[in-house]
Backbone as numpy.savetxt, mean C-alpha at the origin, in Angstrom:
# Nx Ny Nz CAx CAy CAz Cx Cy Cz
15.59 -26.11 -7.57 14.74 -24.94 -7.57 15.64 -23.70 -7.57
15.19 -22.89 -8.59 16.10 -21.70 -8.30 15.72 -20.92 -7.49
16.69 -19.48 -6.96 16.67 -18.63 -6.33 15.17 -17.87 -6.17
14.82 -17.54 -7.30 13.28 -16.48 -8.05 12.19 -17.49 -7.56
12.22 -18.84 -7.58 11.16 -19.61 -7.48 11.13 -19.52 -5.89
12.21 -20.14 -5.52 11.80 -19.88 -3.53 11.95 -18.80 -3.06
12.50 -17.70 -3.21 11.41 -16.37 -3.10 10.16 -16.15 -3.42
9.46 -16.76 -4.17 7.95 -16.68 -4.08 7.46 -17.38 -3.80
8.01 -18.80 -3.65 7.01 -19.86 -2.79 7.40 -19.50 -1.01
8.16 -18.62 -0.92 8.56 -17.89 0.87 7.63 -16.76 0.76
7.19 -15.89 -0.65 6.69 -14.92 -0.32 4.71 -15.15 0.07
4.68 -16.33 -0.79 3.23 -17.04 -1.26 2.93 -17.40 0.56
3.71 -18.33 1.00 3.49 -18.93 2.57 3.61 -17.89 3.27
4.60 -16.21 3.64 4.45 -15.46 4.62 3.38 -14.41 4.33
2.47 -14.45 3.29 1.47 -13.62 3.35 0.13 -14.74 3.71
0.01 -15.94 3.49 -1.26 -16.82 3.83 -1.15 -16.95 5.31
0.54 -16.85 5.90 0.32 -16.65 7.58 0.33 -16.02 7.97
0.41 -14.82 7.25 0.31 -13.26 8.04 -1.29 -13.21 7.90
-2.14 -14.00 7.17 -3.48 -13.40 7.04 -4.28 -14.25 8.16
-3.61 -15.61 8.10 -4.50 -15.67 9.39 -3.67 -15.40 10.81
-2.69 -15.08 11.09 -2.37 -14.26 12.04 -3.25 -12.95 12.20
-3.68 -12.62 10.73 -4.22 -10.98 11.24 -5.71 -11.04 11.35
-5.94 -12.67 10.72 -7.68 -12.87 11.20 -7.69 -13.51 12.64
-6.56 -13.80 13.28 -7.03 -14.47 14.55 -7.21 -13.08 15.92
-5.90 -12.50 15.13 -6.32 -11.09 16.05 -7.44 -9.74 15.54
-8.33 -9.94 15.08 -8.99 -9.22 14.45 -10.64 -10.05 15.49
-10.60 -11.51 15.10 -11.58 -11.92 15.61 -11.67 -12.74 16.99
-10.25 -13.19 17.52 -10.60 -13.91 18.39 -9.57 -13.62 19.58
-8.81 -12.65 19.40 -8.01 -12.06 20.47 -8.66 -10.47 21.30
-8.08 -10.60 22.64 -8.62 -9.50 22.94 -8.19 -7.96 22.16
-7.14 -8.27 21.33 -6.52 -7.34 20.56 -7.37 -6.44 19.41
-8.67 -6.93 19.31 -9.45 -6.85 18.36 -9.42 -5.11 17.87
-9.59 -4.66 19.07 -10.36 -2.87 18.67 -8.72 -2.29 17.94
-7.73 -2.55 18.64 -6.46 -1.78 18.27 -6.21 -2.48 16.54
-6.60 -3.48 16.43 -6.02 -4.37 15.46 -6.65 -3.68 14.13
-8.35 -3.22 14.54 -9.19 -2.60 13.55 -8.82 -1.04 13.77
-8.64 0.05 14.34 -7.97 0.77 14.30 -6.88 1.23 13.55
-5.93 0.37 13.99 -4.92 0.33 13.10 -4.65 -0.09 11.70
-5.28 -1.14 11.80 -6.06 -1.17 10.13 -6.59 -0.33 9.52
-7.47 0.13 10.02 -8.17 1.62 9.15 -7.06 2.94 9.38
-6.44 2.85 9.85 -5.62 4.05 9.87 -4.19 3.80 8.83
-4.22 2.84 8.64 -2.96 2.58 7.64 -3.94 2.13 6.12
-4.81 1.81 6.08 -5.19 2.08 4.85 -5.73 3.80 4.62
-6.38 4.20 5.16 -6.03 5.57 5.09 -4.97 6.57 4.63
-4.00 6.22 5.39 -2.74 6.82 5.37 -2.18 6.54 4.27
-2.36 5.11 3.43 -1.66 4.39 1.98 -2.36 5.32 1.26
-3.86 5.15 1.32 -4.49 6.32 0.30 -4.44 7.62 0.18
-4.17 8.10 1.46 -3.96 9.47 1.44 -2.21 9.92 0.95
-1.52 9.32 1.26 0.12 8.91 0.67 0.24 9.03 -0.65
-0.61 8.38 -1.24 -0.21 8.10 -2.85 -0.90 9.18 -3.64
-2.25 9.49 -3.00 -2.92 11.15 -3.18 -1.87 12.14 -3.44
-0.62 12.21 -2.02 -0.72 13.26 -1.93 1.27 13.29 -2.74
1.24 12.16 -2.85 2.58 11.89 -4.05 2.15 12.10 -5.68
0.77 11.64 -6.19 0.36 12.36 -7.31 0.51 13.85 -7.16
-0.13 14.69 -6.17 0.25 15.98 -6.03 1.40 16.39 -6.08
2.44 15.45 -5.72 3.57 15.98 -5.11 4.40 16.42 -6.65
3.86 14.78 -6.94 4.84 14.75 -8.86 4.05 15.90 -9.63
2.72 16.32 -9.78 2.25 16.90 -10.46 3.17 18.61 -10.15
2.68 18.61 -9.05 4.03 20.55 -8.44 5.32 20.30 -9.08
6.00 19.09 -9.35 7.42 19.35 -9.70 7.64 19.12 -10.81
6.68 18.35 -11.48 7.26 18.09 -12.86 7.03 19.21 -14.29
8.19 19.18 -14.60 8.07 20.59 -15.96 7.36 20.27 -16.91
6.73 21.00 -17.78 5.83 20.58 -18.87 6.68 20.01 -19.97
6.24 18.92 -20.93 6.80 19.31 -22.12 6.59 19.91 -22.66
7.29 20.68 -23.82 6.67 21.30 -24.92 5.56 20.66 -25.37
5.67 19.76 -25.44 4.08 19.14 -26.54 2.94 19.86 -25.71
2.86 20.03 -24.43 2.12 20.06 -23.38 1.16 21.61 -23.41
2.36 22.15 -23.85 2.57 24.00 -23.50 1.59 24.33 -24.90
0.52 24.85 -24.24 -0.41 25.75 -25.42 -0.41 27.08 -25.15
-0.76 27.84 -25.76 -1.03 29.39 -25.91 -2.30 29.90 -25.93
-2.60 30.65 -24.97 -4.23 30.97 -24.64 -4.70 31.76 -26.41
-5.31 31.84 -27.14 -5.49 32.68 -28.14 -6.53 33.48 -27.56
């Protein structure tokens, strides 16, 4: 097996146990309220992140010429 292949059969197994790690504390640990919390606050934050990085690229990037019209 090469290198590329067991990196994704490692990446395939640590996300199916991270999910039920994150369904056992979501539903059956007392951890529940922080677990949903924090969940909604980091998807938030991803969406509001990448929002505010479109903005960010849009302020810095120069026009092309093709871009540049002339009001008539």
């Amino acid at each position: 097996m090469d290198k590329r292949k067991g990196m994704g059969i490692t990446i395939f197994a640590l996300c199916i146990g991270g999910f039920f790690v994150y369904a056992y504390l979501l539903m059956l640990s007392e951890w529940s309220p922080i677990v949903l919390q924090l969940s909604v606050l980091m998807i938030a934050g991803g969406i509001l992140g990448v929002i505010a990085w479109i903005g960010y690229v849009m302020a810095t990037t120069k026009p092309s010429p093709a871009s540049i019209t002339s009001d008539d």
